[in-house]
C-alpha positions in Angstrom: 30.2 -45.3 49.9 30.9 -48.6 50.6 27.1 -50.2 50.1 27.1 -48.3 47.2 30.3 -49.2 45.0 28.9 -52.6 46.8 25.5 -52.6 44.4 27.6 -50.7 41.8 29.9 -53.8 41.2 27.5 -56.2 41.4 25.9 -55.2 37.3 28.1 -55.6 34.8 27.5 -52.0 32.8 27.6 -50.3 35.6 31.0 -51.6 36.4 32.3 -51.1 33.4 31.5 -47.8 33.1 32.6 -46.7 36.1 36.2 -47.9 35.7 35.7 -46.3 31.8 35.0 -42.5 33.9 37.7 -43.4 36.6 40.6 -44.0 33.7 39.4 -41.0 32.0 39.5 -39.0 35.5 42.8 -40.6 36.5 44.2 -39.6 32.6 43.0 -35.6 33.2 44.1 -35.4 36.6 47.5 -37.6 36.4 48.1 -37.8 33.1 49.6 -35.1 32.5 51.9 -34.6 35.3 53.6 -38.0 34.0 53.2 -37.6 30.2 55.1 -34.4 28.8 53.3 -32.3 25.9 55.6 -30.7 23.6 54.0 -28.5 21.2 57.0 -28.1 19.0 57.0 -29.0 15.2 58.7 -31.7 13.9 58.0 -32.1 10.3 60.6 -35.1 10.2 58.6 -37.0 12.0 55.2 -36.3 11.0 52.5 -39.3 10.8 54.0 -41.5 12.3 52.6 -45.0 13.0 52.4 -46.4 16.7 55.3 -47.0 17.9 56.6 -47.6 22.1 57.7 -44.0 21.8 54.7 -42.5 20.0 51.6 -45.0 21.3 49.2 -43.5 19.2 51.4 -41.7 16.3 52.2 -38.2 15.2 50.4 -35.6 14.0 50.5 -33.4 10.5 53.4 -31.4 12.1 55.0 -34.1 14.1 53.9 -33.7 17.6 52.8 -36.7 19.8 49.0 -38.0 20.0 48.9 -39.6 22.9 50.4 -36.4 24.8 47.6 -34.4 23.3 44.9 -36.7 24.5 46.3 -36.5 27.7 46.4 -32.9 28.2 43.3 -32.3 25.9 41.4 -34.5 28.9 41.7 -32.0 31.6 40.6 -29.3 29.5 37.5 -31.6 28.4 36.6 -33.3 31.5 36.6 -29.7 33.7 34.9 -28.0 31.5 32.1 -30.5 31.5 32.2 -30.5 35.2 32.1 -27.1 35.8 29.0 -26.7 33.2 27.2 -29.9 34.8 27.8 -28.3 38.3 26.6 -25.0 36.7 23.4 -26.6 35.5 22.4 -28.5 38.3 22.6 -25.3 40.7 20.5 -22.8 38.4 17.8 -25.7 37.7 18.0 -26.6 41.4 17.4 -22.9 42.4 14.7 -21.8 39.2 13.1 -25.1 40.0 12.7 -24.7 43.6 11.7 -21.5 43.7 9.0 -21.8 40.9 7.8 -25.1 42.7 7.2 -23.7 46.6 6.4 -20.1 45.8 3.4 -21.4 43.3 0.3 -19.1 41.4 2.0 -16.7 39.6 5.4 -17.1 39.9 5.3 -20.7 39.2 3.6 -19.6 35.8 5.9 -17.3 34.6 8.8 -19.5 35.7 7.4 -22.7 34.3 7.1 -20.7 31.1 10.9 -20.0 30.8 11.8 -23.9 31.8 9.2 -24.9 28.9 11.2 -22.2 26.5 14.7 -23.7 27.3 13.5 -27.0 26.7 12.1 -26.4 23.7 14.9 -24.1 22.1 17.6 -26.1 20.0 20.1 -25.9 22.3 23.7 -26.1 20.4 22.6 -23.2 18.1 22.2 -21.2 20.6 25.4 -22.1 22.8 27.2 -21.1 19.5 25.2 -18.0 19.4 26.6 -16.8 22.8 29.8 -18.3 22.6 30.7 -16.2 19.5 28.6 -13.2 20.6 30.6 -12.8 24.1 33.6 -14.0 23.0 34.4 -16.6 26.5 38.0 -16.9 27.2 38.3 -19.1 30.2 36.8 -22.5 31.5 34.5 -20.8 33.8 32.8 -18.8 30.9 32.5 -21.6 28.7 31.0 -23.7 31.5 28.0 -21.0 32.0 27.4 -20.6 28.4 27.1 -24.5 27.8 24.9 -24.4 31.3 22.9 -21.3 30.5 20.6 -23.5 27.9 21.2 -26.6 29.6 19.4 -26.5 32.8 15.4 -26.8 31.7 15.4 -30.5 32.6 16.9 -30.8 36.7 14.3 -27.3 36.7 11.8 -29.7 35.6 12.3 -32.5 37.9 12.7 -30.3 41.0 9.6 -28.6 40.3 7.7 -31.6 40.5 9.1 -33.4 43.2 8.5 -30.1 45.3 4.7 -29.5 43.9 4.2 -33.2 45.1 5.6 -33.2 48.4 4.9 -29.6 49.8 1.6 -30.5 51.3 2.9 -33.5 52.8 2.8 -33.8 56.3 6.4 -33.8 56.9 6.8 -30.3 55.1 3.7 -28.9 56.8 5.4 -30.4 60.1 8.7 -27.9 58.9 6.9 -25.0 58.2 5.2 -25.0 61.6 8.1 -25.4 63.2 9.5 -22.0 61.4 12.1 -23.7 59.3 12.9 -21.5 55.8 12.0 -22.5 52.6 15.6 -23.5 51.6 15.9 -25.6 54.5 12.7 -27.4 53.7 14.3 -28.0 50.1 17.9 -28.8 50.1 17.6 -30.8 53.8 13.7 -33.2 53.5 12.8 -32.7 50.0 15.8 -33.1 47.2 17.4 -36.1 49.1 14.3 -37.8 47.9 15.4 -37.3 44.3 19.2 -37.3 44.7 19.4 -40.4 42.0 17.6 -38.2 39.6 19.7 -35.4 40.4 22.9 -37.8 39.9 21.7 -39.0 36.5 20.8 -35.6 35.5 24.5 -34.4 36.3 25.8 -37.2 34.5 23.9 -36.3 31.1 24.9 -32.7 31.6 28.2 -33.7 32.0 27.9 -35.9 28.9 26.4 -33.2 26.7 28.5 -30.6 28.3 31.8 -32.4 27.0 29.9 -33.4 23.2 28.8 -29.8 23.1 32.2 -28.2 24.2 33.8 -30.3 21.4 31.8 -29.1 18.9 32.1 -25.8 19.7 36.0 -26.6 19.5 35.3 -27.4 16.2 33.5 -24.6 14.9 36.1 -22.5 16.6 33.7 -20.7 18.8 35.7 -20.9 21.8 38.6 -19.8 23.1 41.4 -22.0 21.1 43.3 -24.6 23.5 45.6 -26.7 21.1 45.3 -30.1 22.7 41.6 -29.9 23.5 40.3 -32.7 21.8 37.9 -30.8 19.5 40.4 -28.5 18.4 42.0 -31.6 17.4 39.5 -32.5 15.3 39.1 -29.0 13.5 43.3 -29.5 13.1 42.7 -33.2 11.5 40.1 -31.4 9.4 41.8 -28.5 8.3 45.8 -29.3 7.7 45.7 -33.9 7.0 42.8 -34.0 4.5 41.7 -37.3 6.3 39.3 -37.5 3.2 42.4 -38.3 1.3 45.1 -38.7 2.9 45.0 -42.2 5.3 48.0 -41.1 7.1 46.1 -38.6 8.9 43.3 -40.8 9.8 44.4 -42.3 13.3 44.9 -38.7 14.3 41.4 -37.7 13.1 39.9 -40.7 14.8 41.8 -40.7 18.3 39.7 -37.8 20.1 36.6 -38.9 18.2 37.2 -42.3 20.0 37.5 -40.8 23.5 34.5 -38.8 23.0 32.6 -42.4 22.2 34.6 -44.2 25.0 33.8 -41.4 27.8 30.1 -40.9 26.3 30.0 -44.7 26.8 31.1 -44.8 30.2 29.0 -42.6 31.8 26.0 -44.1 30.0 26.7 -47.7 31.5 27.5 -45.9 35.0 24.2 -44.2 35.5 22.4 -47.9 34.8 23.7 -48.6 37.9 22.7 -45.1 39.5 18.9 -46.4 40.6 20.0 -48.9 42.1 22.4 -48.2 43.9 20.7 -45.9 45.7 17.9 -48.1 46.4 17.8 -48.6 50.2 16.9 -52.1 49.8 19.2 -53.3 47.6 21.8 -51.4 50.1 21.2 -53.0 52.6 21.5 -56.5 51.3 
């Protein structure tokens, strides 16, 4: 960990990102056991500007910004974790198994990775999220994975179809190892800076998607998620004519940008460092 924060710090983007997805971490995970969220309406106090005891202003009915950024980060940053880690394991396993089993089951396999890769994706997330109905994190993470894992299926595929007549993996299989040994312990370290990448724009598009889906209403409605933010700024300021309501519109729109941003510059740095040689400098 050490060489590689090491080669992380040492490019300017990649720095910069990474302390851009370490505030947002820190702001889901300690955020909101410091900042209170009161949900209460206080139509006295609605839109108000900045101020030390409102840093980022009220909302249409009073309530506090900032505290609903804060809270709304958990709910954003774990559900794109849990459908990035969601992702990665079904394209890892349809990948894997299509690439080392070969003939006929690689065909029909690599037809359905060319299918979810072709499909436009956030039509049909909003498909099944109305059509099932998902109430939790753990459902919304598989439906935002479910059409998201045709490119890590992609990538493992190949790096398997490349290296399983290698002398190394012929070495394994005379020596009796299984198939998922082979995989997970000689073949995919090879390609863990792909894999990490990969995670990272699932992640990314996990989160964009989730808001959107917020904002359509097609998931289960968590008031300080940031997307259902943006469907209240919508629906109740009239930000197309009222100014007042436009920091409130703007503020989750901005963290979107900021965390979409962040992990962007991070994974510049990804390659490299986890290039042995520059490791090792």
């Amino acid at each position: 960990m050490k060489d590689f924060f090491k080669v992380i710090f040492r490019y300017r983007n990649a720095t910069i990102g990474f302390f851009i997805l370490a505030f947002f971490v820190l702001l889901a995970t300690i955020g909101p056991l410091i900042v209170p969220l009161d949900m209460t309406a206080d139509f006295a106090n609605r839109f108000l500007p900045p101020s030390w005891a409102h840093p980022l202003g009220t909302d249409f009915i009073g309530r506090d910004t900032f505290a609903q950024v804060v809270h709304g980060s958990r709910d954003v940053i774990s559900l794109g974790i849990v459908s990035a880690s969601m992702s990665i394991t079904i394209g890892i396993v349809i990948g894997a198994v299509a690439g080392f089993a070969g003939k006929t089951v690689d065909a029909i396999l690599n037809l359905i990775i060319n299918v979810f890769l072709t499909i436009p994706a956030f039509p049909l997330m909003l498909i099944l999220a109305v059509t099932l109905n998902v109430q939790t994190v753990w459902a919304s993470g598989f439906i935002l994975a479910s059409v998201s894992w045709g490119g890590v299926a992609r990538i493992v595929r190949g790096t398997i179809i490349s290296q399983k007549y290698s002398e190394y993996v012929l070495a394994c299989r005379v020596m009796g190892l299984n198939m998922w040994y082979i995989i997970f312990k000689e073949m995919l370290p090879n390609t863990i800076s792909l894999l990490t990448i990969q995670f990272i724009a699932l992640f990314q598009g996990a989160i964009a998607a989730s808001m959107g889906l917020m904002l359509l209403g097609a998931l289960a409605f968590r008031p300080s998620n940031w997307g259902v933010m943006l469907n209240m700024a919508l629906a109740n300021t009239g930000v197309a004519h009222n100014n007042a309501g436009l920091l409130y519109f703007f503020t989750p729109i901005v963290c979107l940008a900021l965390l979409q941003l962040g992990c962007l510059f991070f994974t510049q740095g990804i390659d490299k460092a986890f290039d042995p040689r520059l490791r090792t400098e």
